[in-house]
C-alpha positions in Angstrom: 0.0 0.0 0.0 0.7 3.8 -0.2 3.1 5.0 2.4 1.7 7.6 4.9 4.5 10.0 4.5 7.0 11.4 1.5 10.1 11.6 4.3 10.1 10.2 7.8 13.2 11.8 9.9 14.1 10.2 13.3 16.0 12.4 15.6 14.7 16.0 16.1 18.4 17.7 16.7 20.3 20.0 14.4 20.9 18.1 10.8 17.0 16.1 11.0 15.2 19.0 11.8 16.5 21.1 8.6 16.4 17.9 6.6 12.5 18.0 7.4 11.5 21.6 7.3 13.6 22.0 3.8 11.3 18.9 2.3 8.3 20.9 3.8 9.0 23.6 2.0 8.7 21.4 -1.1 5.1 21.1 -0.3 5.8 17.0 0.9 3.8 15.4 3.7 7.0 14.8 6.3 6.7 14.1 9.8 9.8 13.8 12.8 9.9 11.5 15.9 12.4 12.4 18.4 13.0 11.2 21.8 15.5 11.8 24.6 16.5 9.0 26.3 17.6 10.0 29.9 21.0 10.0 30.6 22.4 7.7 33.5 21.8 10.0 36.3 18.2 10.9 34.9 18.9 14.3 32.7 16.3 15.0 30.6 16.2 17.7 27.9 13.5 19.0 24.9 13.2 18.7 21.4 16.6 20.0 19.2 19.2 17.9 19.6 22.5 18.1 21.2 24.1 21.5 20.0 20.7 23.8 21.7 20.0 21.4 24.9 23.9 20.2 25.9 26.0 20.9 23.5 27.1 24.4 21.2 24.5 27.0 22.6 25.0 26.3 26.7 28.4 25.7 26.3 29.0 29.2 25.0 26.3 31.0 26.9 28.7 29.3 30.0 31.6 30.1 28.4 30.3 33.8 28.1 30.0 33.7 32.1 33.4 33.6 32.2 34.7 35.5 29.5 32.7 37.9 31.9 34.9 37.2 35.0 38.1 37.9 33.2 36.4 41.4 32.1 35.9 42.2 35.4 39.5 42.1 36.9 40.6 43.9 33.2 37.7 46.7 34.0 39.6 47.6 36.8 42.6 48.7 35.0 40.3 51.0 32.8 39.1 52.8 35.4 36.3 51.1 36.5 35.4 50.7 39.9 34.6 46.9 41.0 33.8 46.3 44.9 35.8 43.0 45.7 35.8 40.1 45.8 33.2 39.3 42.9 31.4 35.9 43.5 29.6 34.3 40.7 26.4 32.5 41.7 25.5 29.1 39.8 22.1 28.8 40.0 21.3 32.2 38.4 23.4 31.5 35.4 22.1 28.1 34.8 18.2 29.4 35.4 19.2 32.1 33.2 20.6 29.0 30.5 18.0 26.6 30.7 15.3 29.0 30.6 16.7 30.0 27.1 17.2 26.7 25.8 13.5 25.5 26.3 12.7 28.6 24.5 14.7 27.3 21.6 12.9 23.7 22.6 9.3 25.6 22.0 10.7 27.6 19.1 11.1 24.3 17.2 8.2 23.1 17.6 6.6 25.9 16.8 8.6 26.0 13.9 7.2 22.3 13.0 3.7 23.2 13.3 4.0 25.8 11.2 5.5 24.1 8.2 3.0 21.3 8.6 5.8 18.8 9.9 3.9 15.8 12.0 6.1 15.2 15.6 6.0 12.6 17.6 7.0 12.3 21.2 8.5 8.8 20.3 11.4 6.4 19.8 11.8 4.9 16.8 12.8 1.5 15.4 12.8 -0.4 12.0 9.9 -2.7 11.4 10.9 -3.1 7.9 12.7 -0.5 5.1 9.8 1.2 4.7 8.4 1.1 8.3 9.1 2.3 11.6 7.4 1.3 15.2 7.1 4.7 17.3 6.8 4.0 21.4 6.0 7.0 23.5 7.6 7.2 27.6 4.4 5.3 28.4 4.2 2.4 26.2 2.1 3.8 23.6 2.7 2.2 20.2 2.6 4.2 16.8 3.5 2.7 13.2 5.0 5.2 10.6 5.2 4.7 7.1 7.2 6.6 4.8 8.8 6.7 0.8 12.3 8.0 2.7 13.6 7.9 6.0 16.4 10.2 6.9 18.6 8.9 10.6 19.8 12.0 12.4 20.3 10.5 15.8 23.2 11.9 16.7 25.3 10.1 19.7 25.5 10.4 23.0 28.5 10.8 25.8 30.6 7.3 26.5 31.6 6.1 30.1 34.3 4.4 30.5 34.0 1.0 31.1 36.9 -0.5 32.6 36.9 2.0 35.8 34.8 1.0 38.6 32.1 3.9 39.9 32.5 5.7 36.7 28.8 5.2 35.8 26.9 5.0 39.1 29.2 8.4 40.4 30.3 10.6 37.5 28.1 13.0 35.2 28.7 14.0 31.7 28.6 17.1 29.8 24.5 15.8 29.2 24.4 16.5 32.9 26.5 19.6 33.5 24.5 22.0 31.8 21.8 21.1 33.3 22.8 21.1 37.0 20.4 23.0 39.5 23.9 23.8 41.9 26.8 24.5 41.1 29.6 21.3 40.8 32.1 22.8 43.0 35.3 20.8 42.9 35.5 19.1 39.8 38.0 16.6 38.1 37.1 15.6 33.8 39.5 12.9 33.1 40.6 12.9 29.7 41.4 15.7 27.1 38.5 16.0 24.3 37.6 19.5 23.3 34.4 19.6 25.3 36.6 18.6 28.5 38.6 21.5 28.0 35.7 23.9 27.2 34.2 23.1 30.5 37.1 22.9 32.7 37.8 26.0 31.6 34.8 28.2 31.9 34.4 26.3 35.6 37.8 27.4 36.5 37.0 30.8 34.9 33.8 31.4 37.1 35.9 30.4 40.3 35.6 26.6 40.6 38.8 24.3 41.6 38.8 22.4 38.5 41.2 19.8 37.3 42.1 18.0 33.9 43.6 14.6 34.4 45.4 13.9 30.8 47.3 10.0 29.9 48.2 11.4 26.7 48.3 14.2 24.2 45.4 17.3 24.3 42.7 17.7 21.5 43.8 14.6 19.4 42.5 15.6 16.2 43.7 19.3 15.8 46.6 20.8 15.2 49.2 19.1 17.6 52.6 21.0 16.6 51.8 24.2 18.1 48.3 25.5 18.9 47.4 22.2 21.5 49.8 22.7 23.6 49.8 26.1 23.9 46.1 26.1 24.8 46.8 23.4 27.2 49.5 26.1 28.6 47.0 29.3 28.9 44.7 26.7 30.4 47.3 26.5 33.1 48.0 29.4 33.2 44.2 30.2 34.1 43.9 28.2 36.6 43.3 24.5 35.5 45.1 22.4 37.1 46.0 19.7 34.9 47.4 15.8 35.9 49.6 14.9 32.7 50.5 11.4 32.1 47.6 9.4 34.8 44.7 7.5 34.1 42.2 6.9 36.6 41.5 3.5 38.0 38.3 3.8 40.1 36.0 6.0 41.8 34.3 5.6 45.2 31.7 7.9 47.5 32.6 8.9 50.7 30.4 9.5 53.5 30.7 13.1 53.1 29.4 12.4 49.5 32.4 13.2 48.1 34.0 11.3 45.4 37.5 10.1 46.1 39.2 9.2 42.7 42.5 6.7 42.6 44.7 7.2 39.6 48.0 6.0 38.5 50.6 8.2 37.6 53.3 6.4 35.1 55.4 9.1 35.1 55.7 8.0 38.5 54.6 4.6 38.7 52.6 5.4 42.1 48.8 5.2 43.0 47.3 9.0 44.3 44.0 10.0 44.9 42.1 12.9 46.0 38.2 13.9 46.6 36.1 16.0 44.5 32.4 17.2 44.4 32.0 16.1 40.9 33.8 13.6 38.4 32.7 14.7 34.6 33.8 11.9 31.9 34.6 13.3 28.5 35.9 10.3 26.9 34.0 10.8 23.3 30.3 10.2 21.9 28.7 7.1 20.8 26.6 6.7 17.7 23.2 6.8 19.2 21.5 3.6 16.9 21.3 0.4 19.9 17.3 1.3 19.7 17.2 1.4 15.6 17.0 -1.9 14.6 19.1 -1.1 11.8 20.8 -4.9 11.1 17.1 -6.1 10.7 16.5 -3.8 7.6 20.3 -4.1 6.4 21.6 -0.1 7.1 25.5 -1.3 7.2 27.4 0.4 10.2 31.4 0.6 11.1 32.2 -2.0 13.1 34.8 0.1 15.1 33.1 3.1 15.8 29.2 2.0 14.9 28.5 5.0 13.2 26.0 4.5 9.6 28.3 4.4 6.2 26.9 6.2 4.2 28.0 7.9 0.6 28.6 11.4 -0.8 25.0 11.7 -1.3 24.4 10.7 2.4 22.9 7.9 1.1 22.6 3.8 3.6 23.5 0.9 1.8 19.8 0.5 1.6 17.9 3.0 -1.2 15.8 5.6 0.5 17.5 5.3 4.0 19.9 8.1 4.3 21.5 9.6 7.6 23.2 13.0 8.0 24.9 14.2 10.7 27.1 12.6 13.8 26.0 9.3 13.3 27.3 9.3 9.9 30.9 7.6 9.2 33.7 9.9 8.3 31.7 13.1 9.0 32.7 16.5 11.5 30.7 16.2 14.3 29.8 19.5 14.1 25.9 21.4 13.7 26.8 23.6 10.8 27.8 21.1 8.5 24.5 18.8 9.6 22.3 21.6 8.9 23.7 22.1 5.7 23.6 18.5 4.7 20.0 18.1 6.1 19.4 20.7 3.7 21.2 19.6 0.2 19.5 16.3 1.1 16.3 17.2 1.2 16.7 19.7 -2.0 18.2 16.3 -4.1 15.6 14.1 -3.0 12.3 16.7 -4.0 14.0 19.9 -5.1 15.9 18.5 -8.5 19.4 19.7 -7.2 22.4 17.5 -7.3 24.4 19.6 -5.6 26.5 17.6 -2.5 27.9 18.4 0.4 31.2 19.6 0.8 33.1 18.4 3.9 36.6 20.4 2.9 37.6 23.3 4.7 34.9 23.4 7.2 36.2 25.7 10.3 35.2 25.2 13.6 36.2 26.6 17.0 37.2 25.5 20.8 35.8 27.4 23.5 38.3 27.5 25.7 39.5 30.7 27.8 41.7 31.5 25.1 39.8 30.5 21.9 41.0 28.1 19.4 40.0 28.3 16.1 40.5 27.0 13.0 40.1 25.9 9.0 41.8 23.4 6.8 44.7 21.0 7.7 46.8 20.9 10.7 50.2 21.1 9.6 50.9 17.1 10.7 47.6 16.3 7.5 49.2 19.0 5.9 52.8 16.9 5.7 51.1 13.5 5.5 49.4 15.1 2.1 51.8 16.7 0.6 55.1 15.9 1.7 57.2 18.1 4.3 59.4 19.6 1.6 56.0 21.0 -0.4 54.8 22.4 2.9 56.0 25.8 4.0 54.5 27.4 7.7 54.0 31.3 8.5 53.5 31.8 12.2 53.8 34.5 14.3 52.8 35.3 18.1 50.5 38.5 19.0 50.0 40.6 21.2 45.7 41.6 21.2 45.8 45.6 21.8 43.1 44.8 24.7 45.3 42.7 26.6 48.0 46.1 27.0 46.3 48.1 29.3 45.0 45.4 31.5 48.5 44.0 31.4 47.6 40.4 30.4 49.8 37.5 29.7 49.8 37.1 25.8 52.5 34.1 25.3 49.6 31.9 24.3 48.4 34.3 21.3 49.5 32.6 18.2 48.3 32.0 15.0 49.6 29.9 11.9 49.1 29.3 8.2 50.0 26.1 6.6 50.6 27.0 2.4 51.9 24.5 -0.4 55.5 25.7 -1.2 54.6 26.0 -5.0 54.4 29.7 -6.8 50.7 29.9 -6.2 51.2 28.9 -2.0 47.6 27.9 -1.7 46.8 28.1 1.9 46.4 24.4 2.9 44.9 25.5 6.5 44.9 28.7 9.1 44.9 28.2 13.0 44.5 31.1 15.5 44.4 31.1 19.2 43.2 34.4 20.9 40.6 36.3 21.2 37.2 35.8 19.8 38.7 32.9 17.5 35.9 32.3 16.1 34.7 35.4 14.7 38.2 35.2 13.0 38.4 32.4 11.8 34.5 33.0 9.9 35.7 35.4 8.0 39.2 33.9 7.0 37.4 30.4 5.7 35.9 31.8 2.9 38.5 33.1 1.4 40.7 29.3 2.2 37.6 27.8 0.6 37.9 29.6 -2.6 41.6 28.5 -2.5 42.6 31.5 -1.1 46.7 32.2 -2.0 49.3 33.6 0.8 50.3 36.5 -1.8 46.8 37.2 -1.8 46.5 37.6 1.8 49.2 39.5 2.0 47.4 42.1 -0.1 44.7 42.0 2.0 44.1 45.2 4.1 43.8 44.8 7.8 41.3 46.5 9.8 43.1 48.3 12.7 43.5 47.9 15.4 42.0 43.9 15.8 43.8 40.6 16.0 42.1 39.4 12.7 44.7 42.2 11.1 47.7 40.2 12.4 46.6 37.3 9.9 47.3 39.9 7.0 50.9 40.7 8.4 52.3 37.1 8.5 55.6 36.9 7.4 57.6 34.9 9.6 58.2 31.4 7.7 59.8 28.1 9.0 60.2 24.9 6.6 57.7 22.0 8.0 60.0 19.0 9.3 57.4 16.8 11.2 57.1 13.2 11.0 53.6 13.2 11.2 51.4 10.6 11.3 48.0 12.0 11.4 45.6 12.2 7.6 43.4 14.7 6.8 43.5 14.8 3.0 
């Protein structure tokens, strides 16, 4: 028989709620189910995915908190007056947080309504290719039929499984935004960018917060300069970080306090010490155990079980497609979700072609000093191209706001990675300082028109801002890494 629907999307974040409202805008009968599944320690959150309910928008909105902080103590040296000492008060800044993120839960469903998208409260599973069984929180049991059905579950936070109390005891970042009072002494064990972001706006709005680290800091990005050195403002901060340990358990006290054991093989010796709150950020998970997805034949990686999918975003079975981080291969990031909900729904009803373009996509880390960035780091750059072809402009800053409050600049660095040819295409362009990300926005479209370094150079600055100091690189050095990471 005739399906009920022309496109069926399950998961209401980011890339499956622009997948749907771009087919409704094609005039086709499309309906969403999205559910949260509460996280271990009960979290529970509305309708838009990870980025508005614990991911992107809190995160920053936090971050801005203590961005705030560090204002205050510069404030004094421009004259203004600030009664000391300043205390920052969770509650009110998480109130203020949540209440704006269930605005932005309303605002999508409004949003649904009024394109005529059908949602439903529900978690979804494959009956068959062209079916899927919809159970509400109470048991309530809903079949959906559709021509295409588009994944966009996202993933979820890990635990770590071989630690003992690390799932009855610690949170993750689902849980830390939405926290009624504040964590107080806090350890996050292991270096992903989200444990750094939130160590370091908790340090910043006056928390005793601590990074425990076994190996090297935001694996992924650029690891011959700009890591470290965000690891070192970090420190600098504030954070205290525990480089080289892993921990090996975790166990409540009566005080209710959490006394963590880790071993230290730097040392080769056992330590441990209590804190209020243990946050894991040991990665995300594809979230698909509930799918059903080997009973209709959707192939997934067997090493990370994210969906494979193709350039077109296309399953290995016709008209099942998934967009977004549950897709193979694919920055886990909400622009380029959007953008590929998008283009998807335009090919499938809209007679484009046109495909998503994963090159070049910049993105940013929140940290107290921001890190931000577009292109290869130089290690993909050398693995490309070859560390003779690769030639490296890099220069430290000093941000004209950071003179009169008399604040430590070491950190402020930025880098462009070029081909060593006549044309010196910029290959990638990193930047750590202030407001990285507003930078590094503007910056990308010129690297994704293949933006030259002579070009650049004949750019005109606009004085006096730290974006102007990526028109005045000049200082080269030849690439020599042995470098082991790909990006190409």
């Amino acid at each position: 028989g005739k399906n009920e629907y022309d496109l069926l999307v399950i998961g209401g974040g980011s890339g499956g709620l622009a997948c749907a409202k771009e087919a409704a805008q094609f005039g086709r009968k499309v309906a969403v189910l999205d559910y949260v599944e509460p996280s271990p320690q009960g979290t529970t959150w509305g309708l838009g995915g990870t980025c508005v309910n614990v991911g992107c928008i809190p995160k920053k909105l936090m971050h801005q908190a203590a961005l705030l902080g560090s204002a205050l103590k510069d404030a004094q040296h421009y004259g203004w007056k600030i009664s000391q000492p300043v205390h920052h008060t969770w509650s009110v800044m998480a109130q203020a947080v949540q209440n704006y993120v269930k605005s932005l839960n309303w605002g999508h469903r409004v949003q649904l309504q009024d394109k005529k998208v059908k949602y439903f409260n529900m978690k979804g599973s494959f009956s068959d290719p062209h079916t899927v069984r919809g159970l509400t929180k109470a048991g309530k049991e809903t079949i959906v039929t559709a021509d295409n059905i588009v994944i966009a579950t996202g993933g979820r936070p890990k635990y770590p499984t071989n630690i003992a109390g690390a799932l009855e005891y610690g949170i993750t970042s689902d849980d830390l935004f939405w926290l009624k009072e504040s964590p107080g002494k806090t350890l996050t064990p292991f270096v992903f960018n989200v444990s750094l972001e939130c160590a370091g706006f908790l340090t910043g709005i006056g928390l005793d917060t601590t990074v425990m680290m076994r190996s090297i800091p935001l694996r992924g990005f650029d690891q011959a300069q700009m890591a470290s050195l965000v690891t070192e403002h970090m420190e600098s901060y504030g954070t205290k970080f525990l480089k080289r340990c892993f921990p090996t358990k975790v166990e409540k006290l009566k005080s209710n306090r959490l006394q963590v054991t880790w071993k230290n093989t730097d040392l080769n010796t056992e330590e441990t010490d209590s804190f209020d709150t243990v946050m894991w950020a040991v990665g995300r998970a594809p979230d698909t155990k509930s799918l059903n997805l080997e009973a209709v034949g959707v192939k997934t990686n067997a090493e990370t079980g994210k969906i494979v999918v193709d350039a077109s975003e296309a399953t290995s079975v016709p008209h099942i497609y998934a967009v977004g981080d549950i897709t193979e291969g694919r920055p886990e990031l909400t622009p380029t979700a959007i953008a590929a909900g998008k283009l998807l729904a335009q090919r499938l009803f809209g007679q484009s072609s046109e495909l998503m373009d994963y090159d070049n996509v910049p993105t940013t880390v929140f940290t107290p000093l921001e890190y931000g960035c577009v292109g290869l780091s130089e290690e993909a750059a050398v693995q490309c191209h070859g560390s003779d072809n690769i030639e490296v402009y890099h220069a430290y800053y000093k941000p004209l706001e950071f003179t009169v409050a008399e604040r430590d600049a070491t950190q402020c660095y930025m880098k462009m990675v070029c081909l060593r040819e006549r044309e010196q295409r910029i290959l990638g362009l990193h930047f750590i300082g202030p407001n990285a990300g507003e930078v590094i926005q503007g910056f990308a479209l010129g690297i994704k028109c293949g933006a030259t370094y002579p070009q650049l150079m004949k750019t005109i600055g606009i004085h006096p801002t730290c974006a102007e100091e990526v028109t005045k690189l000049h200082i080269t050095k030849r690439s020599g890494l042995d470098a082991t990471v790909t990006g190409c």
